[in-house]
C-alpha positions in Angstrom: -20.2 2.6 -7.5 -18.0 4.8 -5.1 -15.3 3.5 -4.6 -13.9 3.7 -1.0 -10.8 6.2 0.2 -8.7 3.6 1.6 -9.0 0.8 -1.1 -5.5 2.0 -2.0 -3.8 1.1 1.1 -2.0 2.5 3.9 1.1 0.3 3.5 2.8 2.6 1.5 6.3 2.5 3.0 6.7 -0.3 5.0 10.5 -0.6 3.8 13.4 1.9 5.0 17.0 1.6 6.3 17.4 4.1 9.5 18.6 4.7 13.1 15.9 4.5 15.6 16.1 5.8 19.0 15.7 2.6 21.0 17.4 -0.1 18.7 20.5 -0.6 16.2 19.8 0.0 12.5 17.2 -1.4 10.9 17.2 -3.1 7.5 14.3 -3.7 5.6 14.0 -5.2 2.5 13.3 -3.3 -1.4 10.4 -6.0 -2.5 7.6 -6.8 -4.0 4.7 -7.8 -2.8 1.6 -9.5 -4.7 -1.8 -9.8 -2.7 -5.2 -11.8 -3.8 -8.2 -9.5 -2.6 -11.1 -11.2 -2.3 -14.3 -10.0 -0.2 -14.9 -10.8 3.4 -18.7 -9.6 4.0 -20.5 -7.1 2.6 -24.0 -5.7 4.5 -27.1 -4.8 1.9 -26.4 -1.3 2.2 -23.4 -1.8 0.0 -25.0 -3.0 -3.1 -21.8 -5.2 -3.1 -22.3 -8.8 -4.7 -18.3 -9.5 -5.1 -15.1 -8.1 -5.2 -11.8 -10.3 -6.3 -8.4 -8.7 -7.5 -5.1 -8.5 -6.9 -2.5 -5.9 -5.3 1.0 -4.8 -6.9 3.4 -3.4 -4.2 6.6 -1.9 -4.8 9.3 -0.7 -2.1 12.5 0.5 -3.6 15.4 3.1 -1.6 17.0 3.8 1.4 18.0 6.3 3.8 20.4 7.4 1.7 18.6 7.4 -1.5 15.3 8.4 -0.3 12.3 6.5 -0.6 9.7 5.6 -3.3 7.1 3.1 -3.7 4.5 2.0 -6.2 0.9 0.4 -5.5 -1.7 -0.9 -8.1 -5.2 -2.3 -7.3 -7.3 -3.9 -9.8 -10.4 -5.0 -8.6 -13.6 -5.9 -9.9 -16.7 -5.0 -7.7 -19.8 -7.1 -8.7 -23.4 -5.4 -7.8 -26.6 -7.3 -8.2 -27.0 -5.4 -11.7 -24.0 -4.4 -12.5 -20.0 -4.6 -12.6 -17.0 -2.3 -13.0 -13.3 -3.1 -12.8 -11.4 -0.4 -10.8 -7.4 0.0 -11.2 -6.0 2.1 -8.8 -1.8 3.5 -9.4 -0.2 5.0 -7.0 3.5 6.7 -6.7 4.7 8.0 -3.6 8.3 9.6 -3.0 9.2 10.2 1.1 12.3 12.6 1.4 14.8 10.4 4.0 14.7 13.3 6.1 10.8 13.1 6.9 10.3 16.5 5.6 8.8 16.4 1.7 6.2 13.7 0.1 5.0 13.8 -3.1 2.4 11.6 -4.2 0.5 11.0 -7.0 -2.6 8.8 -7.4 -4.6 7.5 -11.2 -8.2 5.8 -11.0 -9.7 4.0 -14.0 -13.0 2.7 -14.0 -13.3 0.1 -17.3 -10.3 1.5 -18.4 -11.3 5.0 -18.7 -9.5 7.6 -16.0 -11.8 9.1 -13.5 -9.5 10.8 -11.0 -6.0 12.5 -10.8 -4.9 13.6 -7.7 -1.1 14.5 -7.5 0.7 17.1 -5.2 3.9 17.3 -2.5 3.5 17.7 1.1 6.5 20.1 2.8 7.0 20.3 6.5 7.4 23.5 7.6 9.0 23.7 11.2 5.8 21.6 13.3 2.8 21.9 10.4 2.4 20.4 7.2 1.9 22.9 4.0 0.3 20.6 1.0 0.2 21.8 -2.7 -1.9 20.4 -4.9 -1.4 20.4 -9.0 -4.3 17.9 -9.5 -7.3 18.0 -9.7 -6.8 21.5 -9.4 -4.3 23.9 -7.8 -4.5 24.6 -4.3 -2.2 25.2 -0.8 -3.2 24.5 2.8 -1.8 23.3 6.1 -2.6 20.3 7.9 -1.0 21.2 10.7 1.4 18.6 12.1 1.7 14.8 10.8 3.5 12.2 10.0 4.1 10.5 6.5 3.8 7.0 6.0 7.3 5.6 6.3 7.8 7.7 9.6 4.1 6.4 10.7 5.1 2.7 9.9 8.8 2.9 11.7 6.9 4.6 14.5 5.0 1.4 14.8 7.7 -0.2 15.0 9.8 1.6 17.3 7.0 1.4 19.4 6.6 -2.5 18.9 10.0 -3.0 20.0 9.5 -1.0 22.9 6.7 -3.0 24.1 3.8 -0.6 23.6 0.6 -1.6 22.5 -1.4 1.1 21.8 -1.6 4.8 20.8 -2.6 7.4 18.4 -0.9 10.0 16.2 -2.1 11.7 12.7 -0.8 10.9 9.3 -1.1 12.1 6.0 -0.9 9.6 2.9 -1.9 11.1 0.1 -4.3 8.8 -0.1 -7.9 10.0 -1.3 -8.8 13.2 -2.0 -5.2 14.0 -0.8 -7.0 17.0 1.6 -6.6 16.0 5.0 -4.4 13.9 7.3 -6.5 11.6 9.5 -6.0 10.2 13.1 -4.9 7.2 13.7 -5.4 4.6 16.6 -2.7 1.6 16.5 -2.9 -1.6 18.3 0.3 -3.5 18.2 0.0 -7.5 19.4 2.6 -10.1 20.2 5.2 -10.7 17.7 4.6 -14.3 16.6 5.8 -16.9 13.7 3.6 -18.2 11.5 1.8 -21.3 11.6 2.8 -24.6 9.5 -0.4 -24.3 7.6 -0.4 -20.7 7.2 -1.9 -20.2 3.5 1.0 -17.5 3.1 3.5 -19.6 3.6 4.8 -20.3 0.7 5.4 -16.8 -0.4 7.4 -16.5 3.3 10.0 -19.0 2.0 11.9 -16.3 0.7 12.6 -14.5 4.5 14.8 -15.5 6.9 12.4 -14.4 9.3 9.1 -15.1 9.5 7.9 -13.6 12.7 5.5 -10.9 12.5 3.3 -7.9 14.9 0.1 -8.4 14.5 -1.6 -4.8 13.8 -4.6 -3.0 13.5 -5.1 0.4 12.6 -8.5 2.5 12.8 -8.6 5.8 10.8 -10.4 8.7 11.9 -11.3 12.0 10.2 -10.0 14.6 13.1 -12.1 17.6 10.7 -14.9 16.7 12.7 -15.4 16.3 16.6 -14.9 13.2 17.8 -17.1 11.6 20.6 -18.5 8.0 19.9 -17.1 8.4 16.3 -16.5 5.1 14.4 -13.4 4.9 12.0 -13.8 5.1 8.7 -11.9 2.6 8.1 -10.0 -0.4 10.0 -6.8 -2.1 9.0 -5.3 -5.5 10.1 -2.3 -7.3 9.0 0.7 -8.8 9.8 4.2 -6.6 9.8 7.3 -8.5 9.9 10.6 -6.4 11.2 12.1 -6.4 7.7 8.9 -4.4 6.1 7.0 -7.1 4.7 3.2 -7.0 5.4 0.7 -10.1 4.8 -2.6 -11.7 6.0 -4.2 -7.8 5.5 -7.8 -7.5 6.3 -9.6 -4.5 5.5 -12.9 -3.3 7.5 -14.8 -0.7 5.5 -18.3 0.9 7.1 -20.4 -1.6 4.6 -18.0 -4.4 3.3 -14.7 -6.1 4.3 -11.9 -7.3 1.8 -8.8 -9.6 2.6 -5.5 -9.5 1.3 -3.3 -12.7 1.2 0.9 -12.5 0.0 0.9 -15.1 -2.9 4.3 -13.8 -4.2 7.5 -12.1 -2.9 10.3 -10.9 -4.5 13.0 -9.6 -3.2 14.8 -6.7 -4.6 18.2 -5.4 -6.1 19.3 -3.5 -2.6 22.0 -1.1 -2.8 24.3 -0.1 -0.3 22.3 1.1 3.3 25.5 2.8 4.2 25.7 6.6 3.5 29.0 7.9 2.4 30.4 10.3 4.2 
């Protein structure tokens, strides 16, 4: 079964320490964050019967010390005749600067590995140059993008200064590692959770518990875009200290949902840079 490009998801640095333009600094917490995925809906074109698992992620750094995060998914994905369990590892490293990621990316199928993708993404002056070491050498631009911490404090940012929708490009690593996509983000009211949220006991832990509520629709810009559907749509909720829950994950044949069943929070070290 194929597995989808975005089942690794894009929430891979939610977590930074950094001056923005329009507030004070923001802190956000080194954690980790443990998700039950379980399937929504899934049309007869997908052949999918089931999917349940679980999601590992990992924030550690600062803007001092950079910026690195880990991500497994284990999943099993249940067809009428058959089924396969799928673990997914994922190490990314994001320069504090914005201007180098490396990331590399292991899939197993039943234990045995089926794909290595690994490489490091430099910005040179407004493009993108990407060099990839697996699965086989190769350099090309992708023009300019952002990386995934600078496309989640961009969200942010934006929340805080009451916008509520726009697009931009980003490159993740995620996939093939070959292109950066467009993205389309929708920002809604920042709200608290309800008494009888399911995620709530995991929340205990955060002093705050109010949270945007975000979707984001990824595009593949290689093509023209006219009535083009994302390939992908991604809901959750992002609280202001980098913790993400209640995901929801729209693929073109099946949905999966992601629920925060554990949280821990993180040695932090200083956010402070000497001087």
């Amino acid at each position: 079964m194929r597995i989808p490009r975005r089942l690794v998801l894009p929430i891979i640095a939610l977590c930074v320490f950094v001056l923005s333009d329009t507030a004070a600094a923001r802190f956000l917490l080194p954690h980790r964050a443990v998700y039950d995925m379980t399937l929504i809906k899934a049309s007869d074109r997908s052949g999918i019967a089931d999917v349940t698992g679980r999601m590992i992620y990992e924030f550690y750094g600062s803007a001092c010390l950079d910026y690195t995060t880990n991500t497994r998914i284990v999943t099993r994905i249940d067809s009428v005749t058959t089924s396969g369990l799928t673990d997914q590892q994922m190490t990314t490293f994001e320069a504090a600067d914005g201007n180098t990621f490396s990331f590399m990316t292991k899939t197993y199928v039943d234990q045995a590995l089926q794909k290595e993708v690994r490489g490091t993404a430099t910005r040179e002056g407004q493009n993108v140059m990407v060099r990839l070491e697996k699965p086989e050498h190769k350099d090309f631009d992708i023009g300019s993008t952002q990386f995934p911490t600078q496309h989640m404090l961009d969200i942010m940012n934006r929340a805080d200064a009451g916008e509520t929708l726009y697009e931009t490009r980003l490159f993740d690593g995620v996939g093939d590692a070959d292109k950066a996509m467009t993205t389309s983000v929708l920002i809604g009211k920042k709200a608290e959770a309800e008494k009888n949220d399911p995620e709530a006991p995991a929340l205990a832990k955060l002093e705050k518990d109010r949270a945007w509520p975000i979707e984001v629709a990824y595009f593949d810009d290689s093509t023209e875009r006219g009535d083009e559907l994302p390939q992908t749509i991604i809901n959750l909720k992002l609280h202001e200290n980098g913790i993400a829950r209640d995901l929801v994950m729209n693929y073109s044949n099946f949905s999966l949902s992601g629920k925060l069943v554990k949280l821990e929070l993180l040695d932090m070290k200083s956010g402070i840079c000497d001087k």
